[in-house]
C-alpha positions as CSV (number, residue, x, y, z in Angstrom):
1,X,0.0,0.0,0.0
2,X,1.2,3.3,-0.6
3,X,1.5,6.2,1.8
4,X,-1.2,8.6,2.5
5,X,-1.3,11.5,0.0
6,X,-1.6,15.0,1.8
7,X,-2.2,17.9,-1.4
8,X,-0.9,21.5,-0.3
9,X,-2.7,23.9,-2.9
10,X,-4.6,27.0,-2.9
11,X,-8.3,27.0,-4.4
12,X,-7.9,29.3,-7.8
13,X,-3.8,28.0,-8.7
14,X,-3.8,26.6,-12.0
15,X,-1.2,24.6,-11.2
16,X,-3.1,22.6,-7.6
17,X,-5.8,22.6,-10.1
18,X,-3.7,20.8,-12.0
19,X,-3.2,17.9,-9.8
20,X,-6.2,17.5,-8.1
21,X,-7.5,16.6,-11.3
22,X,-5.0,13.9,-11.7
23,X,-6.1,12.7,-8.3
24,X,-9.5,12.8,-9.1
25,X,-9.4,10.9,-12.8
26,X,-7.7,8.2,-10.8
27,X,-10.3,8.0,-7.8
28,X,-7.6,8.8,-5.5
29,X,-8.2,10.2,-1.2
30,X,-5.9,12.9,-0.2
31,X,-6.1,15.2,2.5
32,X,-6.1,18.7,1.3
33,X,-4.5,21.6,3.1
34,X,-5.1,25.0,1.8
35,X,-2.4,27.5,1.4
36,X,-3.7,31.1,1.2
37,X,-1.6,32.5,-1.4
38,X,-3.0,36.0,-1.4
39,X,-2.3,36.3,2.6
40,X,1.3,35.0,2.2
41,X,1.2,31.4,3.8
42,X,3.1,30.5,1.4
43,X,5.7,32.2,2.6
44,X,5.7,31.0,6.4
45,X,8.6,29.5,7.9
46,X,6.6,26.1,8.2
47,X,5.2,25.7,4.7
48,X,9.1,27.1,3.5
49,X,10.1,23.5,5.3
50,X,7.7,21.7,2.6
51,X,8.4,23.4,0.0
52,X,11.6,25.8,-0.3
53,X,11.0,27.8,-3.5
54,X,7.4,28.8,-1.6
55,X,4.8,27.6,-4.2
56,X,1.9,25.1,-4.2
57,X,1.0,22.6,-5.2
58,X,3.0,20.2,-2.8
59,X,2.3,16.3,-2.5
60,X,3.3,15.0,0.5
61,X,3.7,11.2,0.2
62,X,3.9,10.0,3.8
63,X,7.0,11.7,5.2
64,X,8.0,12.4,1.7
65,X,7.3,15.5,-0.6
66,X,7.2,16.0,-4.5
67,X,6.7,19.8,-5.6
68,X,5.6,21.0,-9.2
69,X,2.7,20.0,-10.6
70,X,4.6,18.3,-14.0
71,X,7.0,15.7,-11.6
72,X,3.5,15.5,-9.2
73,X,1.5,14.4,-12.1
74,X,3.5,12.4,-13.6
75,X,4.8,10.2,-10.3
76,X,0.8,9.4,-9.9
77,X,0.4,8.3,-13.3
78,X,3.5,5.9,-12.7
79,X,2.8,4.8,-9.3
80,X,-1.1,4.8,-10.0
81,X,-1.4,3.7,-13.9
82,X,-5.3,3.6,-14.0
83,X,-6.9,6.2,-15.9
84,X,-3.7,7.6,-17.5
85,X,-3.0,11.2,-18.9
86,X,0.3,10.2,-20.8
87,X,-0.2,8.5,-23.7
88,X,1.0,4.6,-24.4
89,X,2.4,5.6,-28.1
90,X,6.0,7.6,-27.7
91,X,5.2,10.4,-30.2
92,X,1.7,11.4,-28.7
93,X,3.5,11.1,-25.2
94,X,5.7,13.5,-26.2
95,X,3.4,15.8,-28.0
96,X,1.5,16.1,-24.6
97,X,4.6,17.1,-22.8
98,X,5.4,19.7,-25.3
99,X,1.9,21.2,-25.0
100,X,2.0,20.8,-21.3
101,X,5.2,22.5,-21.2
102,X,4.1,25.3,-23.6
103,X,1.9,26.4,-20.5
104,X,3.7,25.4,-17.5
105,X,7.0,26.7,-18.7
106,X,6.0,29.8,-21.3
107,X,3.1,30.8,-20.2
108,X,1.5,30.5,-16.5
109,X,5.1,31.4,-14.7
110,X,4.3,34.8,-16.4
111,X,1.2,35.4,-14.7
112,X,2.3,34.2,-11.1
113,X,1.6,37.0,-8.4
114,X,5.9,36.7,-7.7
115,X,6.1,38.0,-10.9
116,X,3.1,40.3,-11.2
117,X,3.8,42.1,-8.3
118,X,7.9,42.7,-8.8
119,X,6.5,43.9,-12.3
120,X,4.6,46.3,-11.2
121,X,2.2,47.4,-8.4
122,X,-0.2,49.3,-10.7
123,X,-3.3,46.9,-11.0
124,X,-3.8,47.5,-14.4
125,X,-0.4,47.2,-15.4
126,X,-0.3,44.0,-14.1
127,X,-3.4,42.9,-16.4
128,X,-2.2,44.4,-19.3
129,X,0.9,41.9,-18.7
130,X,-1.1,38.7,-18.0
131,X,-3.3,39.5,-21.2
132,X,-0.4,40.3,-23.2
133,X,1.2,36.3,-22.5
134,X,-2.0,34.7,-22.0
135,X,-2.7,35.6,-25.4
136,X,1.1,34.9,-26.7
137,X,0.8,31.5,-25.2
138,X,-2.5,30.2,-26.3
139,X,-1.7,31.4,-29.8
140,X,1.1,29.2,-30.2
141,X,-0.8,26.7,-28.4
142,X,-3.8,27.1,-31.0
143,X,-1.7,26.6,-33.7
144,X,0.0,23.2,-32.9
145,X,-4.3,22.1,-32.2
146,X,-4.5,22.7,-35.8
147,X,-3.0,19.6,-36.6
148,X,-5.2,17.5,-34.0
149,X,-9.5,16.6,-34.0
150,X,-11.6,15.3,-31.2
151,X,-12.9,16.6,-27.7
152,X,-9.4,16.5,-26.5
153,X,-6.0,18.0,-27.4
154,X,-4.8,14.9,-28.9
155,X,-7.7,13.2,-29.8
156,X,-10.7,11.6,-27.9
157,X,-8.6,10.8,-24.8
158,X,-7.7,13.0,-22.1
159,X,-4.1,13.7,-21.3
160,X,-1.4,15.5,-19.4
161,X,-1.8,18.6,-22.3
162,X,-5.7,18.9,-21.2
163,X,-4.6,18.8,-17.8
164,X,-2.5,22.0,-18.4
165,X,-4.8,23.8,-20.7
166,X,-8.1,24.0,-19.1
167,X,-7.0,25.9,-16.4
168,X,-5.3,28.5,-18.1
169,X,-8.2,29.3,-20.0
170,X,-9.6,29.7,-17.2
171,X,-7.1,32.4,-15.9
172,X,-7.8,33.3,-19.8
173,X,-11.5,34.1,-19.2
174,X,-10.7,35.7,-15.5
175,X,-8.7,38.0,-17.3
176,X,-11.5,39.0,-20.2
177,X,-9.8,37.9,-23.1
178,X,-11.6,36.8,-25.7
179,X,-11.6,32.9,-26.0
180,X,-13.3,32.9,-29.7
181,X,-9.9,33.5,-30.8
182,X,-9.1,30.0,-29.7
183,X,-11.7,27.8,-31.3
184,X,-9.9,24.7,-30.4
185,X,-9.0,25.8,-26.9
186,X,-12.1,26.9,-26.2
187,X,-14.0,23.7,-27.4
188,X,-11.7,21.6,-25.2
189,X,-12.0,23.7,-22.1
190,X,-15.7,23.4,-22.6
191,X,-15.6,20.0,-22.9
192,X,-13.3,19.1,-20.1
193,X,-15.2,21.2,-17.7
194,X,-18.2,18.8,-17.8
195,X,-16.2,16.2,-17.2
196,X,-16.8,14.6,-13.7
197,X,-12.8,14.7,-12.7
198,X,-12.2,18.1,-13.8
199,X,-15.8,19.8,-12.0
200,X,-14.5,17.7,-8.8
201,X,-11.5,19.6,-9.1
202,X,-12.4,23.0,-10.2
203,X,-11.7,26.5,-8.4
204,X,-15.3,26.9,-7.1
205,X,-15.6,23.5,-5.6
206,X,-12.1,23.8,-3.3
207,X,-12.3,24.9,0.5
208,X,-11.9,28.8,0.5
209,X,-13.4,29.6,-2.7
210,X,-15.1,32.9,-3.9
211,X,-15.7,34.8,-6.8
């Protein structure tokens, strides 16, 4: 049997969102400790022992912790192979990782409130920012759809690139831009959303949550 799983994530981070997902496509318990992002508890001297660069998520595995949602996500889809989000054929595997990675690596970092508020501390400055990569990001995320049908990003399964995209259109829609520039985006995000796993793991449904 494996350890208990303890999830330290705040309620509107794309990047718990993320995981809990994961947890919840595999039918997974975890014990889920919020982290208040917006009054700093990420940056208390007991959650800094967790997790040292102060971000969430952060899976503890018994006495044992993982941090960023990519290594997270894809431990559990080692460790726990049922409903998988990596793909059994090598190409489409790594197809998912490269659209994954166009979010988690070019895209959401941008928007992080670390890197919001060194930019600037003029609120709409810091909008005009977030729109400006949101929309840099899912263009080039739009385009490499192009070459892909079905409900999904690579086809009529879900996978790790879903798992990344739907909640950064959500930040997308928070943020007013206009998703009818991303056909393909939007479709899957609308899709994915009525998806038992992903409402069971959305922002509105997590402890502390309000508009």
């Amino acid at each position: 049997m494996q350890a208990p799983l303890t999830l330290y994530q705040y309620w509107r981070s794309s990047c718990s969102w993320r995981v809990r997902w994961v947890l919840a496509l595999k039918g997974l318990d975890y014990e889920s400790v919020p982290i208040n992002l917006l009054k700093e508890e990420q940056k208390t001297p007991e959650f800094l022992h967790i997790n040292p660069s102060g971000n969430v998520p952060a899976l503890m595995v018994g006495s044992k912790v993982l941090t960023e949602s990519m290594a997270i996500i894809e431990w559990l889809d080692e460790v726990y192979p049922q409903c998988p989000v990596l793909p059994k054929d090598p190409w489409q595997r790594a197809e998912a990782r490269e659209l994954a990675l166009m979010i988690a690596a070019g895209t959401q970092p941008l928007q992080n409130l670390k890197v919001t508020q060194h930019y600037s501390e003029d609120t709409k400055k810091r909008e005009a920012w977030i729109q400006h990569f949101i929309v840099l990001g899912l263009t080039a995320f739009e385009a490499k759809l192009a070459s892909h049908k079905g409900e999904y990003c690579l086809g009529f399964e879900v996978s790790l690139a879903d798992i990344f995209l739907v909640p950064q259109v959500y930040n997308a829609l928070r943020f007013q831009i206009e998703m009818r520039r991303f056909p393909r985006a939007e479709a899957i995000y609308k899709h994915c959303i009525k998806t038992d796993a992903c409402e069971m793991a959305a922002p509105h449904r997590q402890p502390g949550a309000h508009p």
